[in-house]
N, C-alpha and C positions, 0 to 999 in steps of 0.2 A: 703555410699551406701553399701548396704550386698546383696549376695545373699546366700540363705540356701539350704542342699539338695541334692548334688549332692554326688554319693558312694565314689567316687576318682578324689583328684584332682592331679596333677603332676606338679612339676614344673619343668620347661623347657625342651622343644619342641627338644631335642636332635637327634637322631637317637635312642637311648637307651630309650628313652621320651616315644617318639611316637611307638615303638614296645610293650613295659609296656600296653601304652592305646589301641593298637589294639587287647591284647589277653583280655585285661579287658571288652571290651567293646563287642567282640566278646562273650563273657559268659554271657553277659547281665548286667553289669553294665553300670550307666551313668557316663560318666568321663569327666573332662575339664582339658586341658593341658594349662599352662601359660606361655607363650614363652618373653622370655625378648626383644630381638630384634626383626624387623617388616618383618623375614623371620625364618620358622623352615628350624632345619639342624644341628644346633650346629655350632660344629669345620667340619661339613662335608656340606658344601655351595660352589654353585657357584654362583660367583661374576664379576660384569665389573671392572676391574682395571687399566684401560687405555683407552679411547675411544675406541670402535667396538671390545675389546681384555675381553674375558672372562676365566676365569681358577678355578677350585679349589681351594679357598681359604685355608685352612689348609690341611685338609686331601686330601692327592693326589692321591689315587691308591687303585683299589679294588684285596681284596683278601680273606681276614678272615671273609667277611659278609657270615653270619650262610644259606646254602642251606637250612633247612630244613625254616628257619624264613623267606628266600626269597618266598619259595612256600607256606607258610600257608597266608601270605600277600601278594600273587597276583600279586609281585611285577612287572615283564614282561607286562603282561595286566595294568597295571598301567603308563606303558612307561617307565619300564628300561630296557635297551639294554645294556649287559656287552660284548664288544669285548677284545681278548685277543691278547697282546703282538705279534711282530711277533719274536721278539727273548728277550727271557727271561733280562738279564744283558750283559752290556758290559764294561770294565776295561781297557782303554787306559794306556799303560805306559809309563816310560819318556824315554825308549830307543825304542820308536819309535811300539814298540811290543801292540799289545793288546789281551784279552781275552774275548771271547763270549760265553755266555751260553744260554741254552736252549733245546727244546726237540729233541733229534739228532742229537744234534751237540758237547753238553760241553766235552763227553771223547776226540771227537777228539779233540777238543780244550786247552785242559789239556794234552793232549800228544803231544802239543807245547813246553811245558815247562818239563814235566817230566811224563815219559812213566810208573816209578812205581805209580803215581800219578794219571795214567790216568787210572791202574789196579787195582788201588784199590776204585776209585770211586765209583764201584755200590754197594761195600760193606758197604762204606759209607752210601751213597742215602739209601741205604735197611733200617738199624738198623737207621739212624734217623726218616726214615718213618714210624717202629716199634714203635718208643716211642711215636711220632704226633699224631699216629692213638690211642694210649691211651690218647692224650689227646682232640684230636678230640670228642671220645664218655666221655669224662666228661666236656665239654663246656656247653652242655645242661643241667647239672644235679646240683643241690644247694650243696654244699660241705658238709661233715658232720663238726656238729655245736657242741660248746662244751655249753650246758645249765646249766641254773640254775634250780635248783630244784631235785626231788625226779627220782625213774627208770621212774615213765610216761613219762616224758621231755627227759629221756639221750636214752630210749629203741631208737625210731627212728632214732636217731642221730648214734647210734652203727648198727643200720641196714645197714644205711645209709656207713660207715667203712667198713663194711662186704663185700658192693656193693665193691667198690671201690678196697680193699685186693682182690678179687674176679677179678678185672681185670687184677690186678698186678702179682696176682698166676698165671694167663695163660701165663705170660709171662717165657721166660727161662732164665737160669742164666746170658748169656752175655746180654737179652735185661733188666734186672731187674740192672747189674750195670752199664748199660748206661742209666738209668733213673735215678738212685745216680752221677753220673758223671756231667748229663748235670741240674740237679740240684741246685748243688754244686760247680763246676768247671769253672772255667774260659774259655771264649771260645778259648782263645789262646793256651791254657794247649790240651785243648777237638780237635784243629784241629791240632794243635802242634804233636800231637801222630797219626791224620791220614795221614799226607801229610807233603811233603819236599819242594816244591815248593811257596815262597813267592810270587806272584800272585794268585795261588791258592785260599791258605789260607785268600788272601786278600777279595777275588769273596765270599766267605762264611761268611766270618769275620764280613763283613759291617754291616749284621741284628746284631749285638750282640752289637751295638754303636747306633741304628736305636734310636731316644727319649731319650737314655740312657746315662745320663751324668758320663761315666765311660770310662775306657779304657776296651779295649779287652781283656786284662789279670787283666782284676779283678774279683776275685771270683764271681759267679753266673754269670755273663753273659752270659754262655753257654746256660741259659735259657733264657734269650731275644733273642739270635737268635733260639732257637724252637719256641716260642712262635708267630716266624714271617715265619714257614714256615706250619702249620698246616691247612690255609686255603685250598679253593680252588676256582677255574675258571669256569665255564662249562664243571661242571663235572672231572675236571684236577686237582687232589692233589696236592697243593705245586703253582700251577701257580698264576700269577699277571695280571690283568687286566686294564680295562678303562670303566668306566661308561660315553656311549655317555652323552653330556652334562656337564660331569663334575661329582663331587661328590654328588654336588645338586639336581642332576637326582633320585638318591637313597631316599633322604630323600622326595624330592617331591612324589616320589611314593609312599613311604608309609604314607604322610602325607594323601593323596586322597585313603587309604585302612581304615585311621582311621575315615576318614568323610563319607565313606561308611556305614559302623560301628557306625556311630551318635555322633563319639568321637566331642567336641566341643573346637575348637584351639583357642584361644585367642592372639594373637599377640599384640606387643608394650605393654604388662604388668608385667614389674618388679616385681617380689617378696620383699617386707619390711622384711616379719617375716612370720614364722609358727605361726597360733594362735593354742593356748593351754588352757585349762580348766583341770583344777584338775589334771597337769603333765602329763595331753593328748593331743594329734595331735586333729585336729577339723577343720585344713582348712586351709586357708592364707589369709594373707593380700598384697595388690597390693601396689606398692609406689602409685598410685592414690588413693588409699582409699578403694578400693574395696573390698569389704570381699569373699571371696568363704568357703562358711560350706562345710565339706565333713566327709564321716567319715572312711576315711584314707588319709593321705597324701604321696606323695611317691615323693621323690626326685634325680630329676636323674645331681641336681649339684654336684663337687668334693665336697667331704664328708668334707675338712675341710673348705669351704666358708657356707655348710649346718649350722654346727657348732659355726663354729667362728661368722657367722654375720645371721643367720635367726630365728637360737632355742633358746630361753631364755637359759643360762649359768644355773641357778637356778636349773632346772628338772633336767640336763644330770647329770649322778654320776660321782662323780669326778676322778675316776683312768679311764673311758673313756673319761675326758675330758684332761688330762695327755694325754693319748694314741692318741689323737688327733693334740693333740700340737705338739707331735715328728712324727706323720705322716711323711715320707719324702715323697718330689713333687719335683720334678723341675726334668727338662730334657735339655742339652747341646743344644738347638734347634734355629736356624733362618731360616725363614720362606722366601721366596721371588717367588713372579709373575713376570715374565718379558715378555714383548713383542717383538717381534723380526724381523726385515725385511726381514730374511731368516733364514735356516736351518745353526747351526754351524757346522765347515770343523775342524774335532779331525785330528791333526797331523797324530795320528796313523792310519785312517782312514777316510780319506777325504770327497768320495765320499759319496752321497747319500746314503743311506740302511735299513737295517732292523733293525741296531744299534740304528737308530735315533725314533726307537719306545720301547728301551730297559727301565731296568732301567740303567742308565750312571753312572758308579762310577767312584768319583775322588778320589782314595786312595791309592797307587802301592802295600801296605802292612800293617801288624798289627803292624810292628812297627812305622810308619808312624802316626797310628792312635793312638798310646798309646803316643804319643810326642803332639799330637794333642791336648790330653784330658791334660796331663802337664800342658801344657802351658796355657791352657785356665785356668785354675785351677789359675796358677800362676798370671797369667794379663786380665783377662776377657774373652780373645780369643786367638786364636791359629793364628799368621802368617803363618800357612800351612795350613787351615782347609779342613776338609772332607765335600765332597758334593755329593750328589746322584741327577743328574739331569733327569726328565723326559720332553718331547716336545709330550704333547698328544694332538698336534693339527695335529700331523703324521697317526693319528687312528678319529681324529671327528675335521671333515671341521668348524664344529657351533662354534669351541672358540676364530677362527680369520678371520680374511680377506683373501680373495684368495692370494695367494703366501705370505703371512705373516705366524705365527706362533707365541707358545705362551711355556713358558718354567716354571714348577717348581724345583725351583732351592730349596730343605730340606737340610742345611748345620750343619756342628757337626763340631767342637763344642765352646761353647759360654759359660760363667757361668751363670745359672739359673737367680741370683742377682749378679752385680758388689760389688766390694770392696772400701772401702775408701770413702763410699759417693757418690758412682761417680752414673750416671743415665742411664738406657738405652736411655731415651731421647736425652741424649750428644752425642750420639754414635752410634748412629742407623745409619744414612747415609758414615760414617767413615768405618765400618762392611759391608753394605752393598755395596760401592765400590770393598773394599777387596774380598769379593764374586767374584763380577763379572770380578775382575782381575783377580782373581785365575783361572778361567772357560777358559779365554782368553788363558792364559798357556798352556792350554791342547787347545784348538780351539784357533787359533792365528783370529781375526776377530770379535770375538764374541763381544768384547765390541763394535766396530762401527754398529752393527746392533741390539743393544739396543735403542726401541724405547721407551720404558716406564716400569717402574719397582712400585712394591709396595715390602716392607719391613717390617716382622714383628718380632721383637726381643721378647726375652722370655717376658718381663714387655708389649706388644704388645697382646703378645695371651692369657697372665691373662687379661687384660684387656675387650679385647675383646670377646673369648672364656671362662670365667671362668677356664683359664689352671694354675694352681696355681704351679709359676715359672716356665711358660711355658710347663709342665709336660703333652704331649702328650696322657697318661696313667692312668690320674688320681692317681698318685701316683707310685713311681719306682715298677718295676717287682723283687722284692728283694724277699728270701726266709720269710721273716717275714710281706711280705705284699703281701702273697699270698694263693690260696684255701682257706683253713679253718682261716687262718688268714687276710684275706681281707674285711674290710679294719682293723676291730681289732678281734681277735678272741673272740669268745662268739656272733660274731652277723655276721656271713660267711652266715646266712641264710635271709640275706637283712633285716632283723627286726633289727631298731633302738632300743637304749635304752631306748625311749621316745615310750610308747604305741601308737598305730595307725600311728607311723610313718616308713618308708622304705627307701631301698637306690636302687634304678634301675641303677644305671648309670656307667661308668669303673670303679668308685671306689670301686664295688661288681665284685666275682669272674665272667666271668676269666681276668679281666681286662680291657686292651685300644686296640683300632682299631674298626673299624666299623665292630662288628659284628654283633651287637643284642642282643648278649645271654647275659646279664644281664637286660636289660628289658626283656625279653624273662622268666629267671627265677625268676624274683622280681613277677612278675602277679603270676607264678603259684603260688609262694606262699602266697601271697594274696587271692587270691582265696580261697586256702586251710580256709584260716582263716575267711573269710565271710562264706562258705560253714559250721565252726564252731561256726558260731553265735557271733563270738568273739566281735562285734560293736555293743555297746549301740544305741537304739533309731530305727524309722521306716526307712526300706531304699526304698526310691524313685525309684530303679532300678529294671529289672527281677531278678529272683532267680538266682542266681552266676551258671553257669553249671562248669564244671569237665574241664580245660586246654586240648585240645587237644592236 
């Protein structure tokens, strides 16, 4: 079966997917996205995983989805409702103490534990908010690309440097070496030198382990925790959220912004292969036989499943197909839904509160978590392991039954791939105990009011999510697979090495979390490139207009 003709086709229905098709299709291309499973969303779905019990399947918690990409798609009027947190984090410890954060509350809270700690707070908050808000205003923007070819090809790209220098020149000399710091630096190093307090450090620490199969004190991580504080809330820099519904809420909404738009969603249709003519993109083939001609194709799977199983080997050149193979993926990640007959009673805080709408970490400190990451390293997993639990049935009645609730439980850390052969299939409910005994530690109770749990180990969410070794991110937040190197340098500007082909999806800057902005920026330039005439042959769509 073929069908011919359509400008753009996309494979899979992602959040990053369907943002790609609603700017494409907004300019007046016709587009058809191909969704593998018989729901879009990606890794951002919500799912029943226990009779009457629904939760967020992967992605749990909104924060970094792109304000400007929520307003150009509608997305409120489409039926998303973001409520926010009523207290930011909260950190139970094991002597009985805990710490809460949030807006008007964390200095006093941090001068529980130590009052120079709690004075130098805002100075803190300030200069990492300094460096965020640079990279805030370069989420939207395509990195500068290092090209082949003559000055026509490099002038732009050197423009493009200029911009960029030009943001960094406004900055002054302490906020310019705290963008080399948090870089480069490890976050334990980076909070190490602002704060004496190990709870503290702990409360900040956690985003720098968040996906990241690393310890705290490993070089660059100081940038996976920036990279998780740049979003925002309604309007609220830095804040975290809850998509009534779940995280499925999102993607539903803009799946109904791209069908407004004529974008055409295909569900239950696997991708076989990119088809290719003369070392060109031209369309896909569906595991049913299906042919879709297009004359671009843009992909918004992890770049090395793109690769490894959809592009003929033959066309790609081969030091990007090297550069492929040593891609690093994998993230320390298990995943678990649980259902609950009640609200858990934390040692440190029993009662009922605003705690129980936090995010809940289970970490007392970074050295806690650097023993964590050890050991996991050493034996698949950590008998202490880190868990950040949220209960966002505290904030939206729709994901359980009246007095019930529903708990995701993100734990760190686990190894990507076991060692020795061993399976995550062997292991999955073994881990997954361990989990919920751990939680029990800090909530004595918790396990008797487990009423149903779902489990997803890294070999779980490659499976199911395209998460290749479970890698949250599409690929680690490492200085060499990031901006202009993302996902290999010479093609930071979403143009594959295969003509008419692209990449929309986290494995283009700025990387992983529901934001948008990379489908966001793969269209614009797209666009760019049909508005150049660059596709042989007649196109079936309106004239391309200019990316708002």
């Amino acid at each position: 079966m073929s069908e011919r003709d359509v400008d753009v086709v996309i494979l899979g229905g992602g959040h990053n997917g369907l943002v790609c098709a609603f700017y494409l299709a907004r300019a007046g291309l016709k587009v058809t996205v191909l969704e593998r499973r018989s729901m879009v969303g990606g890794a951002a779905v919500t799912e029943e995983f226990h009779p009457g019990f629904r939760n967020s399947t992967a992605s749990y918690t909104v924060s970094l989805l792109n304000p400007q990409i929520a307003a150009d798609m509608d997305l409120a009027r489409h039926g998303l409702h973001i409520v926010d947190r009523r207290m930011s984090n909260f950190l139970p410890l094991e002597d009985g103490r805990h710490l809460a954060a949030g807006p008007g509350r964390t200095q006093a809270e941090v001068a529980k534990f130590s009052n120079r700690d709690a004075e130098r707070l805002p100075a803190y908050e300030a200069r990492l908010e300094r460096v965020a808000e640079v990279l805030r205003a370069l989420v939207l923007e395509t990195p500068p690309n290092l090209p082949d070819g003559g000055w026509r090809e490099a002038l732009p790209e050197m423009m493009k440097a200029g911009r960029v220098a030009r943001r960094l020149g406004g900055l002054d000399v302490t906020a310019r070496r705290d963008v080399l710091d948090l870089f480069t630096k490890s976050a334990g190093d980076w909070l190490d030198g602002w704060f004496e307090s190990d709870p503290v450090k702990a409360l900040f620490g956690f985003d720098s382990v968040v996906g990241h199969y690393a310890s705290p004190y490993t070089p660059g991580s100081a940038y996976v925790l920036l990279h998780h504080v740049f979003g925002e809330v309604n309007g609220v820099k830095g804040a975290w959220g809850h998509a009534i519904g779940g995280m499925g809420a999102i993607t539903q909404a803009m799946a109904a912004a791209c069908i407004e738009q004529g974008v055409d969603i295909r569900l239950d249709a696997p991708v076989a292969k990119v088809l290719t003519v003369h070392g060109r993109a031209v369309g896909a083939v569906t595991e049913g036989g299906q042919i879709v001609r297009a004359r671009a194709v843009v992909s918004n799977l992890h770049p090395r499943l793109l690769f490894d199983r959809l592009v003929d080997p033959a066309i790609v050149p081969a030091d990007f197909r090297d550069r492929m193979a040593g891609y690093r993926s994998g993230s320390g990640t298990f995943r678990m839904n649980v259902a609950l007959s009640e609200l858990p009673r934390f040692s440190a805080r029993p009662e009922p509160g605003d705690h129980h709408t936090a995010g809940i970490i289970l970490a007392p400190g970074l050295d806690y978590m650097d023993r964590a990451h050890a050991q996991a390293r050493l034996d698949g997993w950590s008998a202490r392991p880190i868990i950040e639990m949220l209960i966002p049935s505290t904030l939206d009645a729709t994901l359980a039954p009246r007095g019930s609730h529903v708990a995701s439980l993100f734990c760190q850390h686990v190894a990507p791939q076991l060692s020795d052969g061993r399976s995550w299939d062997d292991h999955r409910e073994t881990v997954a105990d361990l989990m919920i005994d751990t939680v029990d530690e800090w909530a004595p109770g918790f396990k008797a009011s487990v009423l149903g749990r779902m489990a997803l180990t890294p070999l779980d969410l490659e499976r199911r999510f395209g998460l290749v070794g479970g890698d949250i991110f599409h690929g680690r937040l490492t200085l060499d697979q990031l901006f202009s190197a993302r996902p290999v340098l010479g093609h930071a500007d979403h143009r594959m090495p295969v003509p008419g082909l692209y990449l929309c999806g986290s494995g283009a800057h700025p990387g992983g979390g529901v934001t948008g902005a990379p489908g966001h920026n793969a269209a614009r330039e797209i666009l760019k490139d049909f508005k150049r005439r660059r596709y042989p042959g007649p196109g079936t769509g309106r004239r391309a207009r200019h990316l708002r």
